[in-house]
C-alpha positions as CSV (number, residue, x, y, z in Angstrom):
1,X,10.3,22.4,-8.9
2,X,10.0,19.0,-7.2
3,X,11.9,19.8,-4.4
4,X,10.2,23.1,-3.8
5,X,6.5,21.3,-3.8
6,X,8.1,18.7,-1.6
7,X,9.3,21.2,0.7
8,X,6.0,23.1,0.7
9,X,4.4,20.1,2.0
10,X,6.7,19.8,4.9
11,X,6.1,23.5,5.7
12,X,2.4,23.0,5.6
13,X,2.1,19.6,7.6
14,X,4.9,21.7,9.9
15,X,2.4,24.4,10.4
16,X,-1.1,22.1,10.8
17,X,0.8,19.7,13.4
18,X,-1.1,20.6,16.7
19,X,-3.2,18.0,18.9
20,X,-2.5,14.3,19.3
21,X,-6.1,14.1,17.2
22,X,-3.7,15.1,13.8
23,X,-1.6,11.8,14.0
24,X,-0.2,12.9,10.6
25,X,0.6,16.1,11.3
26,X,2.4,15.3,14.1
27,X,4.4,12.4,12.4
28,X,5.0,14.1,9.5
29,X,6.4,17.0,11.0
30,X,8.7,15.5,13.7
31,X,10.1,13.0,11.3
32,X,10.5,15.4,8.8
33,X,9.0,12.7,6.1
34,X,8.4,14.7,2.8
35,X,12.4,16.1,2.4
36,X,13.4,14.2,-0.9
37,X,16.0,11.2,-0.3
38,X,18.1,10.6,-3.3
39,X,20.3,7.8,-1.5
40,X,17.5,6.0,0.2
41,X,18.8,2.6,1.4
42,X,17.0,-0.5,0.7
43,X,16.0,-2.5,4.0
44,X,16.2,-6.4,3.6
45,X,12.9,-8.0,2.7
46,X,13.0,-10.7,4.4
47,X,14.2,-9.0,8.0
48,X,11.4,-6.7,7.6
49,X,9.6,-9.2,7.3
50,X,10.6,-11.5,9.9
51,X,9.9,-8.2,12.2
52,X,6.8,-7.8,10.7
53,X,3.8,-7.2,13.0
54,X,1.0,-8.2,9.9
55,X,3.4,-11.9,9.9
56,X,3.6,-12.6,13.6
57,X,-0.6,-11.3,14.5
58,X,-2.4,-10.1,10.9
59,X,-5.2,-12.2,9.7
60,X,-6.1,-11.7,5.9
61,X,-9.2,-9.9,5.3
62,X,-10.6,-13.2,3.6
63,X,-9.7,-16.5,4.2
64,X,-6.9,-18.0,1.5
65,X,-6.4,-21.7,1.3
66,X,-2.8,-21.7,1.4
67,X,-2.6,-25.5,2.4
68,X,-3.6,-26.1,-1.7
69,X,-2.0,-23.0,-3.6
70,X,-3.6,-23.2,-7.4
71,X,-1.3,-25.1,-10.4
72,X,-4.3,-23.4,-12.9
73,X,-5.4,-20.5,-13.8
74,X,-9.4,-19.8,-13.7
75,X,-8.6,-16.4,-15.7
76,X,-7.5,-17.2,-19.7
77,X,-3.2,-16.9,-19.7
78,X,-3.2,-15.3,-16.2
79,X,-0.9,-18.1,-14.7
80,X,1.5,-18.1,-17.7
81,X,2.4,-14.2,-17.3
82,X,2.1,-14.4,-13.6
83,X,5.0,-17.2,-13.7
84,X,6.7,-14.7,-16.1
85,X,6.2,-11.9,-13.2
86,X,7.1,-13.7,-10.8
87,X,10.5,-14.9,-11.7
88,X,11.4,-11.2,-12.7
89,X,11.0,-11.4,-16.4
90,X,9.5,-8.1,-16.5
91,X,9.8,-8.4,-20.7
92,X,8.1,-11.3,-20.8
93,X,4.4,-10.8,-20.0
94,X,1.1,-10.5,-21.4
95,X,-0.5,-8.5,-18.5
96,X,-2.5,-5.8,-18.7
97,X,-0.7,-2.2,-17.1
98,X,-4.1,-1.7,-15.4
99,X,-5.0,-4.1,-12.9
100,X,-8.0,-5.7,-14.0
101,X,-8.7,-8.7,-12.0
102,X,-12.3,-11.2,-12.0
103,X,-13.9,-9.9,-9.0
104,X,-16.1,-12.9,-6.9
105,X,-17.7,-10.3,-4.1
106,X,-18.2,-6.9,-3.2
107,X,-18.9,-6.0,0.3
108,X,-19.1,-3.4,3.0
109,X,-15.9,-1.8,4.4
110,X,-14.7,-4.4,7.6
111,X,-14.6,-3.0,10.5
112,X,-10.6,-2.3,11.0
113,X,-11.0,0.2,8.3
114,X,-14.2,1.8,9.3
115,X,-12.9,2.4,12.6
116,X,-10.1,4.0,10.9
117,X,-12.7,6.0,8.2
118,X,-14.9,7.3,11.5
119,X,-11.8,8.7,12.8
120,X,-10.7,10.6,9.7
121,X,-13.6,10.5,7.5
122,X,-12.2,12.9,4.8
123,X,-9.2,10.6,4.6
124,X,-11.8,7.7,3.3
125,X,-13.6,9.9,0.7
126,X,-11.7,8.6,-2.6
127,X,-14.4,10.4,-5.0
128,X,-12.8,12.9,-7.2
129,X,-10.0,12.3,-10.1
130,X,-9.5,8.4,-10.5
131,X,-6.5,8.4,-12.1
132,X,-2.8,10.4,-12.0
133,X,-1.2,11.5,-15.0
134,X,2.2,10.0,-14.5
135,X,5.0,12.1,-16.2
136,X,8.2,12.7,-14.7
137,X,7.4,14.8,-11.9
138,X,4.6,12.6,-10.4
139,X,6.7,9.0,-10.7
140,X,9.5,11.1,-9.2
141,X,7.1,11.8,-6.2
142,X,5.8,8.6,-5.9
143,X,9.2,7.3,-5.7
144,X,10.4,9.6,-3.1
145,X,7.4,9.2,-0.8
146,X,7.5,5.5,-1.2
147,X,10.9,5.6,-0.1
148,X,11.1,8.4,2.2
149,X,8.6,6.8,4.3
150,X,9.8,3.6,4.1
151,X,12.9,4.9,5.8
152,X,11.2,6.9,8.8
153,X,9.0,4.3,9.6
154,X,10.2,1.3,11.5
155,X,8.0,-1.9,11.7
156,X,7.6,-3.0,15.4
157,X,5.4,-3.4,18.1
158,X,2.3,-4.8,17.4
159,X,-1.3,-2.9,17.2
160,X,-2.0,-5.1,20.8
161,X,0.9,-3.5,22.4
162,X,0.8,0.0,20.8
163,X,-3.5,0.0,21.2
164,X,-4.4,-2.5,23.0
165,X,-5.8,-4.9,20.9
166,X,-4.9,-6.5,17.5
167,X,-5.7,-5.3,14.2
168,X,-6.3,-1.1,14.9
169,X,-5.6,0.9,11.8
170,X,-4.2,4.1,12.7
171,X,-1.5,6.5,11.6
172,X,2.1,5.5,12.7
173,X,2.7,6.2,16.3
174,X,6.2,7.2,17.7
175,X,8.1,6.1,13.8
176,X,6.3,2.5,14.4
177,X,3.8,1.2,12.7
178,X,2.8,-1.9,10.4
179,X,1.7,-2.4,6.6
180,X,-1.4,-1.3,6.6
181,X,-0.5,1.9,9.0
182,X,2.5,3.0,6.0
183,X,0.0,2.5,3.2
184,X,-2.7,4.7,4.4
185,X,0.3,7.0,5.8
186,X,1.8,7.3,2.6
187,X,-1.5,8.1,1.2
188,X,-2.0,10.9,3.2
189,X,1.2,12.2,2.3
190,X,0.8,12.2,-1.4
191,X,-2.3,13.6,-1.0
192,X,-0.4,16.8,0.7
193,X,2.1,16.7,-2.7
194,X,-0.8,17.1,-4.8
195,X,-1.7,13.3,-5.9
196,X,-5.7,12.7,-6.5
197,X,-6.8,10.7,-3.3
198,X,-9.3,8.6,-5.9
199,X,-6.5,7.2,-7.8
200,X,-4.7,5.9,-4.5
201,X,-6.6,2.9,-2.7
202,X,-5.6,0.1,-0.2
203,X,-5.0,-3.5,-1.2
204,X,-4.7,-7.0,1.0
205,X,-2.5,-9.1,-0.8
206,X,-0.3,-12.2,0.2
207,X,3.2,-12.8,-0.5
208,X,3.5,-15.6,-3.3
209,X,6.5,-17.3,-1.7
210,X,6.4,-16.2,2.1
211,X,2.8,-16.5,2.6
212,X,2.1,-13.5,5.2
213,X,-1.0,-11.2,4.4
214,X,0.1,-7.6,4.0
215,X,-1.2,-4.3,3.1
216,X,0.1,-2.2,-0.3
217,X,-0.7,1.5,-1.4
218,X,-1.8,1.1,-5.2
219,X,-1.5,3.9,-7.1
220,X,-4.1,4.2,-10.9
221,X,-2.3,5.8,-13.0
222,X,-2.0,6.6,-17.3
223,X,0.1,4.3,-17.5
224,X,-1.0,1.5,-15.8
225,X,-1.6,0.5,-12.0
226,X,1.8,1.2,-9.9
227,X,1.9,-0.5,-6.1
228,X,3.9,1.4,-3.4
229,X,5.3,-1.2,-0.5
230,X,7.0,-0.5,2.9
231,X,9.1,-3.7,2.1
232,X,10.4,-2.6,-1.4
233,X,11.4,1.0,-2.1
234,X,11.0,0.7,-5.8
235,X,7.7,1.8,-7.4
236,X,6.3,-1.2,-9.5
237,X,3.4,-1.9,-11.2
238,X,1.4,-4.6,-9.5
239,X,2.0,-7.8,-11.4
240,X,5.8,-7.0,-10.8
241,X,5.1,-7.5,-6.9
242,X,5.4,-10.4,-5.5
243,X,2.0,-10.5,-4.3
244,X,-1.7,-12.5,-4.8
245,X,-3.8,-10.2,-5.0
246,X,-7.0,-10.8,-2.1
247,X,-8.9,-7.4,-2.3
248,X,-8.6,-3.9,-3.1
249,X,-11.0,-0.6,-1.9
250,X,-13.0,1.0,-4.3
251,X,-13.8,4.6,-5.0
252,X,-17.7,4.4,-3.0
253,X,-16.0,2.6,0.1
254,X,-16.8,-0.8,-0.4
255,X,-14.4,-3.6,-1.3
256,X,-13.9,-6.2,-3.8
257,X,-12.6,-9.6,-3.3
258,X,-10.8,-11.2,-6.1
259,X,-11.2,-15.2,-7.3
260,X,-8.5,-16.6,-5.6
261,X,-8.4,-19.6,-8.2
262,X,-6.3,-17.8,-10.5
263,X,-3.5,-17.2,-8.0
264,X,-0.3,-19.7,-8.2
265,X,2.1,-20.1,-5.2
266,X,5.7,-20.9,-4.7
């Protein structure tokens, strides 16, 4: 059944790709990105990383002070489960499965994104069902987008020498693209398999040990909040990244910023 819906989507992008102003379409259908991959390999973090556009030009969203990472948490036995997290002891954590977090602002959409958003403004429109049911069938398609993608999508040139200046969210071009460009790529796919768009938002985060900012696809689900990353091919939920979380989209297009005291860093 899976592979039949997943194959359907492929015909339909197939069929829609036309004009260079259906980026998507286009990808998806000359990349083939939708077939399932059952032996997907696993790219090496940390040469991905090293490659990474978001390392060598992104700027976070908000400003982090990573010259004086946090020893203490501001939110009551956060830094005691996020050690737990972080060091892989998955059994060993009082976290929530939904990723509740104490939010410090909310504030209008920044400007990469709203470029992006005037481009493809039923892409942005997140109102509808907030949350996926996750059975088997839906993890089983989150886990062969996440993973699918990750392997047509190579992360290269930089926005400056794809667009001419840094920081342009857009739609992989030519199989290249960087973190933010997969995430909202991969949203648009699942949207195409039949996943809510309202339960799928972007997140800025920063790597607890490497430092870089990066964009992730989180995913609200019944069981939890699950984060899909072009580094990892494994769906997980969030506190099982290796991330701080900065801020995350919400469903009316604004964005909230998280404290950033309750974050620890290696």
């Amino acid at each position: 059944m899976l592979r039949v819906a997943m194959s359907a989507a492929v015909a339909l992008v197939s069929a829609s790709a036309t004009a260079d102003s259906q980026p998507y379409e286009r990808f998806a259908s000359q990349t083939g990105v939708g077939q399932p991959h059952y032996h997907c390999k696993i790219k090496d973090s940390r040469a991905r990383i090293q490659d990474s556009a978001c390392l060598a030009n992104g700027r976070p969203f908000f400003e982090a002070n990573h010259d004086n990472p946090l020893n203490s948490s501001a939110w009551h036995g956060f830094g005691r489960s996020q050690s737990a997290s972080a060091t892989g002891d998955r059994g060993n954590h009082t976290l929530p499965r939904r990723m509740v977090l104490p939010v410090v602002e909310i504030r209008d959409v920044f400007e990469p994104y709203a470029s992006y958003c005037r481009r493809y403004p039923g892409h942005c429109d997140l109102s509808g069902a907030g949350v996926l049911e996750l059975n088997p069938d839906s993890i089983r398609s989150l886990e062969l987008a996440n993973s699918s993608v990750n392997l047509a999508i190579n992360i290269g040139a930089s926005d400056r020498d794809l667009y001419g200046h840094e920081d342009y969210w857009e739609y992989p071009s030519r199989g290249i693209g960087d973190c933010e460009d997969i995430a909202l790529f991969k949203r648009e796919h699942l949207v195409r398999l039949g996943i809510p768009r309202g339960a799928m938002t972007i997140a800025l985060v920063h790597h607890r040990k490497e430092l870089f900012p990066h964009a992730v696809l989180m995913i609200e689900t019944t069981k939890g909040t699950y984060l899909l990353d072009n580094l990892e091919n494994e769906v997980v939920l969030w506190y099982e990244a290796p991330y701080n979380f900065e801020a995350r989209e919400r469903a009316g297009g604004s964005w909230e910023r998280y404290d950033q005291r309750i974050w620890k860093y290696e």
